[in-house]
C-alpha positions as CSV (number, residue, x, y, z in Angstrom):
1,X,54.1,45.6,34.4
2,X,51.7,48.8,34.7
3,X,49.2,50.0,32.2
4,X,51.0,50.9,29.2
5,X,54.2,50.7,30.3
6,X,56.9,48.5,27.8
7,X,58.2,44.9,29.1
8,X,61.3,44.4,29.2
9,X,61.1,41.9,26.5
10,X,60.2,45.4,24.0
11,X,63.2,43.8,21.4
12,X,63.5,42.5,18.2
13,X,61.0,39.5,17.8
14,X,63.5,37.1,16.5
15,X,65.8,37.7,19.4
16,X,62.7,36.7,21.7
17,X,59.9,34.2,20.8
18,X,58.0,33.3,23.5
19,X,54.1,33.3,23.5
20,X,52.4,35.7,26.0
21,X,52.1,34.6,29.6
22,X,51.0,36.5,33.1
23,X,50.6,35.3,36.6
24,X,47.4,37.8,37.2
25,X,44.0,35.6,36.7
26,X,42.3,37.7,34.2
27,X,44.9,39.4,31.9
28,X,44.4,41.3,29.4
29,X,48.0,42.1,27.1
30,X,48.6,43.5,23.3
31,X,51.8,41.9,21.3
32,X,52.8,42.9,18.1
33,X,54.4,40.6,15.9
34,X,54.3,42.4,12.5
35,X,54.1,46.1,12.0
36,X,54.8,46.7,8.2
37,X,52.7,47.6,5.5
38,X,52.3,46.8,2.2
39,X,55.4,44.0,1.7
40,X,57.5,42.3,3.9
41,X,60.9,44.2,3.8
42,X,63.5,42.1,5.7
43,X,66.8,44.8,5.8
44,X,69.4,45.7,8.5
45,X,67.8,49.2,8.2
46,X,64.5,48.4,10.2
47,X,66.0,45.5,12.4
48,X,64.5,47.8,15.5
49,X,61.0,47.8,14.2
50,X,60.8,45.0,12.3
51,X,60.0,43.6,8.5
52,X,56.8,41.3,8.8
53,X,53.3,42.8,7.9
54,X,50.7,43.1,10.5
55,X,50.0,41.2,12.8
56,X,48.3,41.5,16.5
57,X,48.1,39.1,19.3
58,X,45.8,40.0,21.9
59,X,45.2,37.7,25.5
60,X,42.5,38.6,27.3
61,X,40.8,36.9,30.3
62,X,42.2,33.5,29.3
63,X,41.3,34.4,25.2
64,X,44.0,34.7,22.3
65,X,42.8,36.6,19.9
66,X,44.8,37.5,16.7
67,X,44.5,40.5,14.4
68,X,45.2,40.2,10.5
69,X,47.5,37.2,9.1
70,X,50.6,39.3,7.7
71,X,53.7,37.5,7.8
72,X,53.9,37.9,11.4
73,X,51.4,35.1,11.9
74,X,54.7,32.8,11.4
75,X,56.2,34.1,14.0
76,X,53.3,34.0,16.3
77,X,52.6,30.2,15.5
78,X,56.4,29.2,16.1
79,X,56.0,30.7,20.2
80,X,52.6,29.0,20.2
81,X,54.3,25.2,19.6
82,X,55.7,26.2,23.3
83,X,52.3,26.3,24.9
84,X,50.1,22.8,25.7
85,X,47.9,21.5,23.1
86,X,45.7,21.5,21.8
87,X,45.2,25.1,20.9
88,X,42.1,27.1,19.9
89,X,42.2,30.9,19.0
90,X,40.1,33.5,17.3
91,X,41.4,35.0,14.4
92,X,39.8,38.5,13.1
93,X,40.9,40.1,9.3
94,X,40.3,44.0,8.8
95,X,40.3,42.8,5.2
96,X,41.7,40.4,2.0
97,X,44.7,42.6,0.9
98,X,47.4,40.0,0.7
99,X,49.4,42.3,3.5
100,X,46.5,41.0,5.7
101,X,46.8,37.5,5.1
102,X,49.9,36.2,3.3
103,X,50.7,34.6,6.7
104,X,48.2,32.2,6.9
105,X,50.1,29.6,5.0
106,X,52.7,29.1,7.3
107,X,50.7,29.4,10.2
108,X,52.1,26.1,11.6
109,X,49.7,25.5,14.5
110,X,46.6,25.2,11.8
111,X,48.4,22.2,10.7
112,X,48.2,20.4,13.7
113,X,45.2,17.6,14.6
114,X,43.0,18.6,17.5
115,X,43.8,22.4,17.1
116,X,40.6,24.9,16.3
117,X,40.9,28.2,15.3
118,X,38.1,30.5,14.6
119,X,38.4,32.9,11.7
120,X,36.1,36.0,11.4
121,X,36.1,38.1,8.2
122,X,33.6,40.5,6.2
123,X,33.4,40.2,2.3
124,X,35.8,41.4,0.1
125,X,35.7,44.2,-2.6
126,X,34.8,41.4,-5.0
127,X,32.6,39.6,-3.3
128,X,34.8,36.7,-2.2
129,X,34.3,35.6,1.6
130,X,37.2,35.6,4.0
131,X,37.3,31.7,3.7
132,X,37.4,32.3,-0.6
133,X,40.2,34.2,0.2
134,X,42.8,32.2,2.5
135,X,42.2,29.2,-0.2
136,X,42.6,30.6,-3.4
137,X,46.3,32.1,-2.2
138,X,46.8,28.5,-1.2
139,X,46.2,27.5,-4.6
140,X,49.1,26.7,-7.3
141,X,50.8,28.4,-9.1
142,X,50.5,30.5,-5.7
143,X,51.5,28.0,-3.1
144,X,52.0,24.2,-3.2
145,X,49.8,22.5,-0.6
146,X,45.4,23.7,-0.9
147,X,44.0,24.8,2.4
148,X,42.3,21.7,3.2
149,X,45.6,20.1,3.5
150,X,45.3,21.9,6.9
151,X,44.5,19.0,10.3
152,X,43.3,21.9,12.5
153,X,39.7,22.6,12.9
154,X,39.4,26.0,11.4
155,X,35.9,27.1,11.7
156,X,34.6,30.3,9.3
157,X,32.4,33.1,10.1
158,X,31.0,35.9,8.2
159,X,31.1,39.1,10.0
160,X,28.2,41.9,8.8
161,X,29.8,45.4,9.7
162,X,27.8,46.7,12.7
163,X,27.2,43.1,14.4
164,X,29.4,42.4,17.4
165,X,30.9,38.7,18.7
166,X,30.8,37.6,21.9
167,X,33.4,35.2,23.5
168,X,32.0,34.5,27.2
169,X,32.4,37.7,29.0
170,X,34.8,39.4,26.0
171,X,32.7,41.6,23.4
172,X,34.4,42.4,19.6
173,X,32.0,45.2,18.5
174,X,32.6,45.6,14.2
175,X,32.3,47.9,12.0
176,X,32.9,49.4,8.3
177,X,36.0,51.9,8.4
178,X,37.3,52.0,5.1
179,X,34.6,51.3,2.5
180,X,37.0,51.3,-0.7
181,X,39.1,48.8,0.7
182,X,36.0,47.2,2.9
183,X,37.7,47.1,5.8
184,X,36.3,46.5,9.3
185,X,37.3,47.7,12.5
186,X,37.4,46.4,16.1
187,X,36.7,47.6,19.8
188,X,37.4,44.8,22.2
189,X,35.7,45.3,25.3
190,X,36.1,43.5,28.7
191,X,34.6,44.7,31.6
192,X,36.3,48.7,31.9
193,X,38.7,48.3,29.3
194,X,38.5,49.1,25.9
195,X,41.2,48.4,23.0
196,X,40.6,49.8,19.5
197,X,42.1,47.4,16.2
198,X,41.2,50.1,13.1
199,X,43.9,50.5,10.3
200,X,43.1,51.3,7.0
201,X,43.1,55.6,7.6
202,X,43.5,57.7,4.1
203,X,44.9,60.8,3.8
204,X,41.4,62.1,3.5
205,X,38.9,60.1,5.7
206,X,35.2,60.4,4.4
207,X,32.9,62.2,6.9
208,X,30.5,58.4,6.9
209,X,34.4,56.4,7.1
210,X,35.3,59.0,10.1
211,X,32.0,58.5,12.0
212,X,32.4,54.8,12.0
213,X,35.8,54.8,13.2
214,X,35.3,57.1,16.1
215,X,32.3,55.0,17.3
216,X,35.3,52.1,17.3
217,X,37.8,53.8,19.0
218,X,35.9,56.0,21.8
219,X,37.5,56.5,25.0
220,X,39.4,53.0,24.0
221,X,42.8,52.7,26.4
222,X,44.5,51.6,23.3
223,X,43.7,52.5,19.6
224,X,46.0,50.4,17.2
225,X,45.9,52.2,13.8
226,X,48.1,53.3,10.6
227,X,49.3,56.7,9.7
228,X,49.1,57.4,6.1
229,X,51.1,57.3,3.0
230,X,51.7,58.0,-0.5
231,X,51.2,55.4,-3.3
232,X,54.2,52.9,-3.5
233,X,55.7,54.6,-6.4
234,X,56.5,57.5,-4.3
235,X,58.6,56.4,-0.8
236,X,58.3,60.2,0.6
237,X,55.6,61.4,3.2
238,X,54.7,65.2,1.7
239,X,54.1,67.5,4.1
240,X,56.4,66.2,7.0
241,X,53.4,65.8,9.6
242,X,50.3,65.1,7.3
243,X,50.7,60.8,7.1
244,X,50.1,61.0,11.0
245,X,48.0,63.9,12.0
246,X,45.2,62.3,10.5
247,X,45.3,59.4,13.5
248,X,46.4,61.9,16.4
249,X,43.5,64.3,15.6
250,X,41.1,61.7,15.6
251,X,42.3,59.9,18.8
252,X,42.5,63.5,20.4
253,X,38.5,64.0,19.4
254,X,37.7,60.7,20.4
255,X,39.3,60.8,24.2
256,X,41.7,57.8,23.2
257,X,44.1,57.0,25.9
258,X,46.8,55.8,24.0
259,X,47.8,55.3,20.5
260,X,49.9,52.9,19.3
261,X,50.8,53.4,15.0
262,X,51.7,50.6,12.9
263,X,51.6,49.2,9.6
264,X,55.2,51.3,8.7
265,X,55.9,52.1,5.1
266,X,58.3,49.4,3.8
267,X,60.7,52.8,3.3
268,X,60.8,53.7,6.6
269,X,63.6,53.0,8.0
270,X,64.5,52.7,12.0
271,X,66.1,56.5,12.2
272,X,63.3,58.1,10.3
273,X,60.6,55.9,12.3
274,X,62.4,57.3,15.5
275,X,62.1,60.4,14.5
276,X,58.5,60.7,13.8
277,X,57.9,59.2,17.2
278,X,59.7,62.0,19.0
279,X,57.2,64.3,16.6
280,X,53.9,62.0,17.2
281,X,54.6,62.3,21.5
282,X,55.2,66.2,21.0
283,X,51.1,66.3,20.2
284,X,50.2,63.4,21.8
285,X,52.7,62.3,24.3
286,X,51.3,59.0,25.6
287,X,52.0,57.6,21.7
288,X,54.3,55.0,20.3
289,X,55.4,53.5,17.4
290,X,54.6,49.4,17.0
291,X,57.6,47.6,16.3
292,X,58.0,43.7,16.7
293,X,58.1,42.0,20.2
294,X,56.5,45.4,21.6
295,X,54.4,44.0,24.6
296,X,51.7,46.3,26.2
297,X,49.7,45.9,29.4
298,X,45.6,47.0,29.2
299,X,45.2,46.2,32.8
């Protein structure tokens, strides 16, 4: 598979599950297994892109990292039960927003003796650490069995914005993109490639916001991002182009290789999502839209 170029598995995640494996050595390869924002919204109108909220799997030399908990995350643990135990992963939040992490519950390997997963997050709006978080939606009346209920070994970090983490010979360089929301972006580095993870764009990105996300996604191969919508009580993008010139324009500044959009409005369906793909590759042709089971190549 070259750089960029779609597998032939690019279909429908539940038509595929199988966790991501390569004969090179040293891979380095991008899996999306939720690309919706907001809510979940299962519907025979978006079977082609998907219905589960965000989530990234990235394997890179011999690493898996994973990117927000949407429901997704369920779908990614179910192809992990494939591969040999035990298991041990890194898993990074861009923030608390229960599109972000409403996965984690039924993120069946965490239940599993002699698994270990590592899970980075920055505070919330309220103060609350990333740990907080995951248990109090595990709490009744929310959900029925407590985090610690849990046999993994989940280890917790708290990421200051600006401070990087370094896996061996892998480098995850943070920091603050969105400070309403306080949410974090990544640039995962290994040797010459770059891959950007920021997703929280507004319609109108602060001059301070917009520094700190270009710093992320500089000359990345692959910038992961959102385009931008209207509150959910209005389902229509107004004007046609402005919910995704905010992410080409800044990708185009920044020298961004490729750019991949996600995080769909749950009233997008596949037609309309196709359609603003074939507009996004008229200004920036090496673009796509994520949709579940889409498998890229970095190197």
């Amino acid at each position: 598979m070259s750089n960029f170029e779609l597998s032939d598995s690019q279909t429908y995640i539940a038509e595929q599950l199988s966790p991501i494996l390569s004969s090179q050595s040293k891979p380095f390869h991008v899996r999306f297994w939720g690309v919706r924002g907001l809510i979940p919204t299962p519907s025979t109108h978006n079977s082609r892109y998907g219905g589960n909220t965000g989530c990234v799997e990235m394997y890179v030399a011999g690493k898996r990292l994973v990117f927000d908990g949407g429901t997704g995350l369920r779908i990614l643990g179910k192809t992990w039960q494939e591969l040999e135990p035990p298991l041990e992963a890194h898993l990074f939040f861009t923030n608390s927003q229960s599109n972000r992490i409403q996965g984690f519950p039924f993120f069946t390997p965490a239940f599993i003796a002699g698994n270990c997963f590592h899970i980075y997050g920055t505070a919330a709006s309220n103060g609350a650490s990333i740990k907080q978080c995951l248990c109090d939606q595990m709490l009744q009346p929310h959900f029925p069995y407590p985090l610690q209920v849990m046999q993994s070994t989940l280890e917790f970090y708290h990421l200051t914005p600006g401070k990087s983490v370094e896996l061996n010979d892998v480098k995850i360089t943070t920091a603050l993109i969105n400070k309403n929301q306080r949410s974090i972006g990544y640039r995962i580095s290994w040797g010459e490639y770059k891959v950007a993870y920021a997703t929280d764009l507004h319609k109108v990105i602060h001059s301070e916001d917009q520094t700190q996300i270009l710093q992320i996604i500089q000359d990345a191969d692959l910038w992961i991002t959102n385009a931008t919508y209207t509150p959910p009580t209005d389902n229509k993008h107004e004007p046609a182009e402005s919910f995704w010139k905010p992410a080409v324009d800044m990708a185009q500044k920044a020298g961004v290789k490729r750019l991949v959009i996600s995080y769909h409005h749950p009233d997008d369906h596949d037609d309309f999502l196709d359609d603003v793909q074939t507009e996004i590759q008229s200004v920036f042709p090496k673009a796509l839209l994520a949709r579940e089971g889409l498998i890229l190549s970095i190197n």
